[in-house]
N, C-alpha and C positions, 0 to 999 in steps of 0.2 A: 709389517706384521705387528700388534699391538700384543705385549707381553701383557700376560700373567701379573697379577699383584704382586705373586706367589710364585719363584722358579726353582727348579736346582737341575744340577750339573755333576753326574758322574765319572769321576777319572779312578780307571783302574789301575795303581801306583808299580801294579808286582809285572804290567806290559806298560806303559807310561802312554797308554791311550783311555778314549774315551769308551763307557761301558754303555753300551746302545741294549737296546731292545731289554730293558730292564723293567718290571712292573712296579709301578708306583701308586701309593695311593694318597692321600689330602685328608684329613680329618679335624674337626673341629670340635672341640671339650664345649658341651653344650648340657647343663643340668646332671652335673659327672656322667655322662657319657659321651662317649666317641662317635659322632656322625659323620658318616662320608661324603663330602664334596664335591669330589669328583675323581678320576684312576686316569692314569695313562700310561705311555710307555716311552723308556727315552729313545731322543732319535739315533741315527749314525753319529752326532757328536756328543753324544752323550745328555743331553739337553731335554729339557719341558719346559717351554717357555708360553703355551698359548691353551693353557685347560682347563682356566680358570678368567672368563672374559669380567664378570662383577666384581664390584670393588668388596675390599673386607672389613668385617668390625674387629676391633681389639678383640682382643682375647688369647684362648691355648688352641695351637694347632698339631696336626702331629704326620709326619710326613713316614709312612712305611713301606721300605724298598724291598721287596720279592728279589733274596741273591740267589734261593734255589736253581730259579729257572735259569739266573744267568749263568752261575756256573756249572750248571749240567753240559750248557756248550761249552766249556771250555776245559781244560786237564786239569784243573787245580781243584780241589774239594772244598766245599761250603762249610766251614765251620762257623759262620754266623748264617743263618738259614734265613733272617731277615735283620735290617735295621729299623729300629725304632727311634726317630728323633724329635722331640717332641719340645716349640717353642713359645714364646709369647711375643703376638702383635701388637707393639706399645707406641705406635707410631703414624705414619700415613705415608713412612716411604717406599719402594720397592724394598723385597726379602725377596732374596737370594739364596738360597740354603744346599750348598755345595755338600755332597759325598767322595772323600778321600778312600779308595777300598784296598786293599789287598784281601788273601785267603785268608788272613788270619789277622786282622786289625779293619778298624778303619777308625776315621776323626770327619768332624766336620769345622764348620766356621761358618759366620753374618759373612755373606759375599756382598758384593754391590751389583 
């Protein structure tokens, strides 16, 4: 399988598994505005690793995770209704861009 420029990886902290079938979407800071790229959904490991096969130009990108839907399945209430993380491509390596979530926090981090 040939990754994505571009991946990330959701792990749900507050069950210490992976948050599948999450909506995600790619956007690129083009002339101040936000253009979409591409959407997808993460798999059973929580993962998107192939939704984006071209390579990238530097620049602002901004990755927006839909938590509504994923916690309507589950018991816990959404008090972030979405994440917005929003980075700069200064580089030409893989970007990895992990989601750390519970109900009520989340963090990210440069994964490899």
């Amino acid at each position: 399988m040939n990754k994505s420029p571009i991946t990330t990886h959701i792990l749900d902290t507050s069950t210490g598994k992976p948050a599948a079938n999450v909506g995600v979407k790619l956007f690129k800071l083009l002339n101040n505005e936000w253009v979409l790229l591409t959407q997808g959904q993460t798999d059973t490991d929580g993962r998107i690793t192939d939704w984006l096969k071209q390579e990238v130009e530097f620049g602002t990108y901004q990755l927006v995770f839909d938590l509504d839907s994923y916690y309507k399945n589950h018991s816990a209430p959404a008090f972030y209704p979405q994440v917005q993380i929003s980075f700069r491509l200064q580089d030409s390596k893989h970007h990895h861009i992990p989601l750390l979530l519970s109900p009520f926090g989340y963090s990210t981090y440069r994964g490899s």
